[in-house]
TORDO-772889 format. One record per atom (N, C-alpha, C, CB): x, y, z. Coordinates in steps of 0.2 Angstrom, whole numbers. Glycine has a CB too. Layout:
X|Y|Z
...
***
This chain:
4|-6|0
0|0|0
4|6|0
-5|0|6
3|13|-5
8|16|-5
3|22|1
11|19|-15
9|26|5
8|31|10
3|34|10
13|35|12
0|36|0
-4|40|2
-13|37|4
-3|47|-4
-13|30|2
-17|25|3
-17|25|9
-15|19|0
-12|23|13
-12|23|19
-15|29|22
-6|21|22
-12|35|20
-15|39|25
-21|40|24
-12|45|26
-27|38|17
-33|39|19
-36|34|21
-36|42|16
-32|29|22
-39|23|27
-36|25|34
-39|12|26
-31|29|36
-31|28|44
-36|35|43
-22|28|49
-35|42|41
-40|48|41
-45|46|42
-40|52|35
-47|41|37
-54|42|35
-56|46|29
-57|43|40
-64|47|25
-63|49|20
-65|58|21
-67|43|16
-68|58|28
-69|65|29
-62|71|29
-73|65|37
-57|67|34
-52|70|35
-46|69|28
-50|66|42
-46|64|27
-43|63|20
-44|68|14
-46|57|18
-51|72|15
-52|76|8
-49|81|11
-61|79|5
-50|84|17
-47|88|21
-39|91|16
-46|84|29
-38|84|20
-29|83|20
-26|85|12
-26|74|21
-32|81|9
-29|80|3
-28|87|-2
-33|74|-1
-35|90|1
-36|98|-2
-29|102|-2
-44|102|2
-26|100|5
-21|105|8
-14|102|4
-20|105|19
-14|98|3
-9|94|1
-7|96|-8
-12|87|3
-14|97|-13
-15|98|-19
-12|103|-20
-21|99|-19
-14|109|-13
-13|117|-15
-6|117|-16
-15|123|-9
-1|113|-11
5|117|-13
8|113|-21
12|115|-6
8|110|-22
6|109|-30
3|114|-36
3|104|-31
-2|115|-33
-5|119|-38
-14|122|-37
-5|114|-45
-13|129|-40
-19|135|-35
-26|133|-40
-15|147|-35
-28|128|-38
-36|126|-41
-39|130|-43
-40|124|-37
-39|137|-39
-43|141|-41
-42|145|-48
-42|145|-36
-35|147|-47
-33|148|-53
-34|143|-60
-27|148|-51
-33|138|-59
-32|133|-62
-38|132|-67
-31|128|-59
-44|133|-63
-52|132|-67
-53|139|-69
-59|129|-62
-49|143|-67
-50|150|-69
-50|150|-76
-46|156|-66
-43|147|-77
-41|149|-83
-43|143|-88
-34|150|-83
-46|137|-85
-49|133|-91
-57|133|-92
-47|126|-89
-59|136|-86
-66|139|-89
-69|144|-92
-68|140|-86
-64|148|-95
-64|154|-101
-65|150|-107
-57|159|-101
-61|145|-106
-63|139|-113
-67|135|-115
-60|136|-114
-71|135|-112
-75|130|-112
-83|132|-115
-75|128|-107
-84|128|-123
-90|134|-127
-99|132|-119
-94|128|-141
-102|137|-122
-107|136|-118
-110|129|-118
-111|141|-121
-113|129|-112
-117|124|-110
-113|117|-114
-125|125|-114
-107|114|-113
-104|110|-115
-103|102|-112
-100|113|-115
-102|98|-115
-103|93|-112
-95|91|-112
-107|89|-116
-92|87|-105
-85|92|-102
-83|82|-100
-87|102|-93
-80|79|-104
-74|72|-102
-72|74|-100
-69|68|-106
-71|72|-93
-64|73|-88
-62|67|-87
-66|78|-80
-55|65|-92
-51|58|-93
-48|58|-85
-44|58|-100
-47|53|-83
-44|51|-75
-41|56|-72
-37|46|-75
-51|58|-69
-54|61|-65
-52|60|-58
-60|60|-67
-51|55|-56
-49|55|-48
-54|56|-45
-44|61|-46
-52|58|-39
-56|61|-32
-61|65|-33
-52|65|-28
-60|70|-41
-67|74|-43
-64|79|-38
-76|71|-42
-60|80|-33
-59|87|-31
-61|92|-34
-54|88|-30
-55|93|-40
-54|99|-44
-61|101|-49
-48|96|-48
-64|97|-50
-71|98|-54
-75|103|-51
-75|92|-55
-73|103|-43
-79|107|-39
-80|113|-40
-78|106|-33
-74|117|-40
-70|124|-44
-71|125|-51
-62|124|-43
-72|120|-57
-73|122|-61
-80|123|-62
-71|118|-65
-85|117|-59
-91|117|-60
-94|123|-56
-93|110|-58
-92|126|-49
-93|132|-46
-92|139|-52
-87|133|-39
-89|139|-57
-85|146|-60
-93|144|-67
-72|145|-64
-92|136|-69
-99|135|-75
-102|132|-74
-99|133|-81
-109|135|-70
-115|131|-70
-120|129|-75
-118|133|-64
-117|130|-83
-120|129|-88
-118|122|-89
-119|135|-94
-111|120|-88
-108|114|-91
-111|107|-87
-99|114|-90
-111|103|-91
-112|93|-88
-102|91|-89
-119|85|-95
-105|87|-82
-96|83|-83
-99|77|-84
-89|82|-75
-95|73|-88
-95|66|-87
-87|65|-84
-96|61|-94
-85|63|-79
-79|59|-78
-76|52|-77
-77|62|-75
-72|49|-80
-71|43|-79
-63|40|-77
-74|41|-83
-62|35|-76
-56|34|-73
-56|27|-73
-54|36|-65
-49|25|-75
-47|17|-75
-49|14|-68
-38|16|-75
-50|18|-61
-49|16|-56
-57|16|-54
-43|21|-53
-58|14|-50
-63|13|-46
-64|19|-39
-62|5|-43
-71|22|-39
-72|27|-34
-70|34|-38
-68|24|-27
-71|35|-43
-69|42|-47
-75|47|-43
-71|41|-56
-72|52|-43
-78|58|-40
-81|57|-35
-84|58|-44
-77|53|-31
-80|51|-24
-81|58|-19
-74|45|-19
-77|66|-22
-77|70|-18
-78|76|-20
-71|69|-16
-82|74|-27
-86|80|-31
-95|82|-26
-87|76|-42
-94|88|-24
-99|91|-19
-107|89|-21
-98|99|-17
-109|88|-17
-117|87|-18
-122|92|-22
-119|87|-11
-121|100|-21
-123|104|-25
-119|103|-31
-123|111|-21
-115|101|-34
-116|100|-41
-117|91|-44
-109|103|-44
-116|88|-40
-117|81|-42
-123|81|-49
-120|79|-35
-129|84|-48
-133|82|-51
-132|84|-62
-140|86|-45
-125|88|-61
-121|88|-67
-116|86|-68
-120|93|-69
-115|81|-66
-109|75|-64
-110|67|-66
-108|74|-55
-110|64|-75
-110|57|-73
-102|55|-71
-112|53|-80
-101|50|-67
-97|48|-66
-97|39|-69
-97|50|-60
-92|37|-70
-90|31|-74
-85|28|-73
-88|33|-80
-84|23|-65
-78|20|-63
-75|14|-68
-79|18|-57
-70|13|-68
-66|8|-72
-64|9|-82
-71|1|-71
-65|13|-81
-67|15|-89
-61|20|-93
-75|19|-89
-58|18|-99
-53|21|-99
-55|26|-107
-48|17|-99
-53|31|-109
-54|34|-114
-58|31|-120
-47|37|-115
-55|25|-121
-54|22|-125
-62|17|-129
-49|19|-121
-62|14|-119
-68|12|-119
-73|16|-119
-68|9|-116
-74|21|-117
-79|28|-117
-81|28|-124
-77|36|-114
-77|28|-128
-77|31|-135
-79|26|-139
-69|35|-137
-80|19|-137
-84|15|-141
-90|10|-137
-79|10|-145
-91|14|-132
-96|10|-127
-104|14|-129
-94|12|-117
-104|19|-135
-111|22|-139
-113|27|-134
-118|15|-141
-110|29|-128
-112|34|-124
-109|42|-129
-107|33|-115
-114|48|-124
-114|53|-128
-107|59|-129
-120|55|-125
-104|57|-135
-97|61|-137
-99|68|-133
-96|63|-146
-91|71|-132
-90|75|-128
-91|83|-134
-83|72|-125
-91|90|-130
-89|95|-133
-81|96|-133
-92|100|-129
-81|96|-125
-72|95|-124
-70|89|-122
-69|100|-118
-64|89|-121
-60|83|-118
-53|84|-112
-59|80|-124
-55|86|-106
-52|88|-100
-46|82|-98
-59|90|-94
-40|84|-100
-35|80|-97
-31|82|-90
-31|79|-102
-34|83|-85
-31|87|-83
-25|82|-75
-38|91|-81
-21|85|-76
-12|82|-74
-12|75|-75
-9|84|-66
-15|72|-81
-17|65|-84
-10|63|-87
-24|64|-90
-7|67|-92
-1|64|-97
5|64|-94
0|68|-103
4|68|-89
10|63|-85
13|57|-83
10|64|-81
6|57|-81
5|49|-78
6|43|-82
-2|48|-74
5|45|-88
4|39|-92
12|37|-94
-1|41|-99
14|31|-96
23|31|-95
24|32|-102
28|22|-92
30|33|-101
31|37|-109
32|32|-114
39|42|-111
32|25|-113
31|20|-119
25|20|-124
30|13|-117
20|22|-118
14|22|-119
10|29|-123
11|20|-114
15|33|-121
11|41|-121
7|43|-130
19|48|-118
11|41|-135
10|42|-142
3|36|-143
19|39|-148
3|30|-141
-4|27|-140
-8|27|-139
-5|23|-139
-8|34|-132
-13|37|-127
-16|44|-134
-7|41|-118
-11|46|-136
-12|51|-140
-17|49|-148
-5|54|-142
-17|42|-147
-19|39|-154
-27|39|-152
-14|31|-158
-27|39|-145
-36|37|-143
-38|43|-145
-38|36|-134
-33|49|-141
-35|55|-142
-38|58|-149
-30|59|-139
-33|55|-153
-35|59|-160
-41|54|-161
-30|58|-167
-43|48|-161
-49|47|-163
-56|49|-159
-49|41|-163
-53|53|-154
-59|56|-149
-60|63|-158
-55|60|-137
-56|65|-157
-55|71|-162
-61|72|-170
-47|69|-164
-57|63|-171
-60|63|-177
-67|61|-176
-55|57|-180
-69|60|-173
-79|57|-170
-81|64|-170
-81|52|-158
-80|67|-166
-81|74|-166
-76|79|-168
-83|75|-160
-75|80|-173
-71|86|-176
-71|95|-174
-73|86|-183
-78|97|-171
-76|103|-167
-74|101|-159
-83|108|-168
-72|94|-158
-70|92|-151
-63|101|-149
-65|82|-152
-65|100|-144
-59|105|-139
-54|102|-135
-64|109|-133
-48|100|-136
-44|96|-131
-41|101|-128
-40|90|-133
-44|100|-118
-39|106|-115
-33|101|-111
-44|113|-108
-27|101|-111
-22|99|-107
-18|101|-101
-18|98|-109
-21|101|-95
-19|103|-92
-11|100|-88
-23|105|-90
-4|101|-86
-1|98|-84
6|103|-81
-2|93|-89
11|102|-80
16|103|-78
22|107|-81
17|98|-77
27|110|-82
32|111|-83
37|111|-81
33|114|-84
43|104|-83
48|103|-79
53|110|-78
52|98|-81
57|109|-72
62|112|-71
60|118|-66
64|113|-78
55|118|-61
51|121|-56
53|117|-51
42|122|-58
55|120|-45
55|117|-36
47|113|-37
55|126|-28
43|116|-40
35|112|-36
35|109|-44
25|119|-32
37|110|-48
37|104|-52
41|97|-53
37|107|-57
47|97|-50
51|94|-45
49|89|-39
53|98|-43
44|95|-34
43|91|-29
37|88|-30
44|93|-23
32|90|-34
25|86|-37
28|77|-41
22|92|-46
35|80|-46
36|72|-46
38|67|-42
39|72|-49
42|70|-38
42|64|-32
40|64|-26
47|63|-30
34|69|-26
27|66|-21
24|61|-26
19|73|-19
21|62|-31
19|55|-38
23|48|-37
21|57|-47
28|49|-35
33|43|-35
33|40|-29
40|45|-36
34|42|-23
34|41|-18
31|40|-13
36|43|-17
24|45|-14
18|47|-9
13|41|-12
16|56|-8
10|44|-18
6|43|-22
8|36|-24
5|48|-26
14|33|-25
16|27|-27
16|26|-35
12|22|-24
16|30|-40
15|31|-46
24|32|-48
10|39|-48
29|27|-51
34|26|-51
36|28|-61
36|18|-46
31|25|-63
33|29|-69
31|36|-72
32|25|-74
28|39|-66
28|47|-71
32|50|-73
26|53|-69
31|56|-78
37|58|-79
33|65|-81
43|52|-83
36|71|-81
32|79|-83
34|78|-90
36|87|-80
29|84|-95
29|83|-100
29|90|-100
25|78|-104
34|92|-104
34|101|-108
30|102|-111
39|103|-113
26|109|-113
24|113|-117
25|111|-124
25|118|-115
31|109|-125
35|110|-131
33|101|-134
45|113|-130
35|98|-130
33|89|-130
29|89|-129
36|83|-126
23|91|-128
16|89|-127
13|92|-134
12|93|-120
16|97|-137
13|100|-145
17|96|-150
14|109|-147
22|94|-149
24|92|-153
21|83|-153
30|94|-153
21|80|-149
16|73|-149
9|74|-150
16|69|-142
6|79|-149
-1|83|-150
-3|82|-158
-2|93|-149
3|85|-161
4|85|-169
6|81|-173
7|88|-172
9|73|-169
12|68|-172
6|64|-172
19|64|-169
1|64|-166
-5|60|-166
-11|62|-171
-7|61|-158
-12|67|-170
-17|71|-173
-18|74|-180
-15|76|-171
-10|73|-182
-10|80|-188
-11|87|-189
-13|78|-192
-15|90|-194
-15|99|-193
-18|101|-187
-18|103|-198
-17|103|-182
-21|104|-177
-19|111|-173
-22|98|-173
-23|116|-171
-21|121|-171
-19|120|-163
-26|127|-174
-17|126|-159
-15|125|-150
-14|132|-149
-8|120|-148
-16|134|-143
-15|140|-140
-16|139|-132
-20|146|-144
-10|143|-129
-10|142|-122
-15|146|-118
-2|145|-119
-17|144|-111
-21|148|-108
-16|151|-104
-26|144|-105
-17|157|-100
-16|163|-92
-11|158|-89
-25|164|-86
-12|151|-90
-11|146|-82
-4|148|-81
-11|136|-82
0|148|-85
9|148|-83
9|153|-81
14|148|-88
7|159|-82
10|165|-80
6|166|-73
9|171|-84
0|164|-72
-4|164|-65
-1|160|-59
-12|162|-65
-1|153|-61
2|150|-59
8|144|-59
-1|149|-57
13|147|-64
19|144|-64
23|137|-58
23|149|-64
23|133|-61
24|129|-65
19|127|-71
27|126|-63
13|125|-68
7|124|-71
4|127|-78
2|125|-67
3|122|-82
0|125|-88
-6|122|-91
5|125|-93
-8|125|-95
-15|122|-99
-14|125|-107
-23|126|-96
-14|119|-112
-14|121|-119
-22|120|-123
-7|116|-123
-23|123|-125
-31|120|-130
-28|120|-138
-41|128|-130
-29|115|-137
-31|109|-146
-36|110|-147
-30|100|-146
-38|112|-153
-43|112|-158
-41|111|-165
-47|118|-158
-46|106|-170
-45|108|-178
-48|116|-182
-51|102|-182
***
């Protein structure tokens, strides 16, 4: 069981959101975060949030758009376990389920497609295969929006984010992915596809968010 497991079965799951919320911030300012990815998002949208997690972070987006529906889903079991009761009722949630399978299980295609600190995690053997799901999300829906939100190496908290993932969290093959490596695998997956950064780096550095569109 990696530490950060442990610490929320001994917490428990009240104390555990607690922790976990405080723990998040010194990584990265949420608030910020949906600030600048909720400007992007077209009206009344229907909003993939790929390995969604805990749903923490949705709570702050879904607070800033109450026009949008999430669907989020996760390889893992117990996705969204921490997404608040006043938005729930614009929350499908989808445990065990990976991009992949969403995208041929006949459920309803997305507007956007929210990756949010997801490409990290994925190991870099895999990452150009992850990208090949992504383009066919693309190709289903051609005005699809892909926002990425993720990291820039070479930051103290982009540093010590990777070895909390490693260590705490027990995630031994992450690894950050640059601005620059993330558009350029964007375009080897994809082909012509346009991209433009959002606010996030400069608000809250190290963090970034790019939007892909055709």
């Amino acid at each position: 069981m990696s530490p950060g497991r442990l610490a929320r079965s001994v917490l428990g799951d009240r104390y555990a959101r607690v922790a976990g919320r405080l723990y998040r911030s010194i990584f990265v300012d949420m608030a910020k975060a949906s600030a600048a990815i909720a400007t992007e998002l077209p009206a009344n949208a229907h909003v993939l949030d790929v390995g969604g997690g805990d749903g923490e972070p949705l709570n702050w987006l879904l607070q800033l758009r109450t026009d949008v529906h999430v669907t989020t889903i996760d390889v893992a079991p117990g996705v969204g376990r921490w997404i608040c009761a006043r938005h729930i009722d614009r929350v499908t949630r989808i445990d065990s389920m990976s991009l992949q399978a969403y995208l041929h299980s006949g459920r309803p295609l997305p507007d956007v497609l929210l990756l949010m600190d997801v490409v990290h995690h994925v190991p870099v053997a895999a990452r150009d295969g992850f990208l090949t799901v992504v383009a066919d999300a693309l190709q289903r829906v051609p005005r699809l929006r892909i926002i990425v939100k993720d990291v820039e190496p070479g930051h103290w908290r982009a540093t010590a984010g990777r070895l909390s993932d490693r260590y705490i969290t027990g995630d031994h093959g992450v690894r950050l992915i640059a601005r620059s490596e993330l558009i350029d695998a964007m375009r080897r997956a994809c082909g012509s596809i346009r991209h433009h950064e959002t606010r996030l780096l400069s608000m809250d550095p190290p963090n970034y968010a790019v939007v892909f569109q055709r």
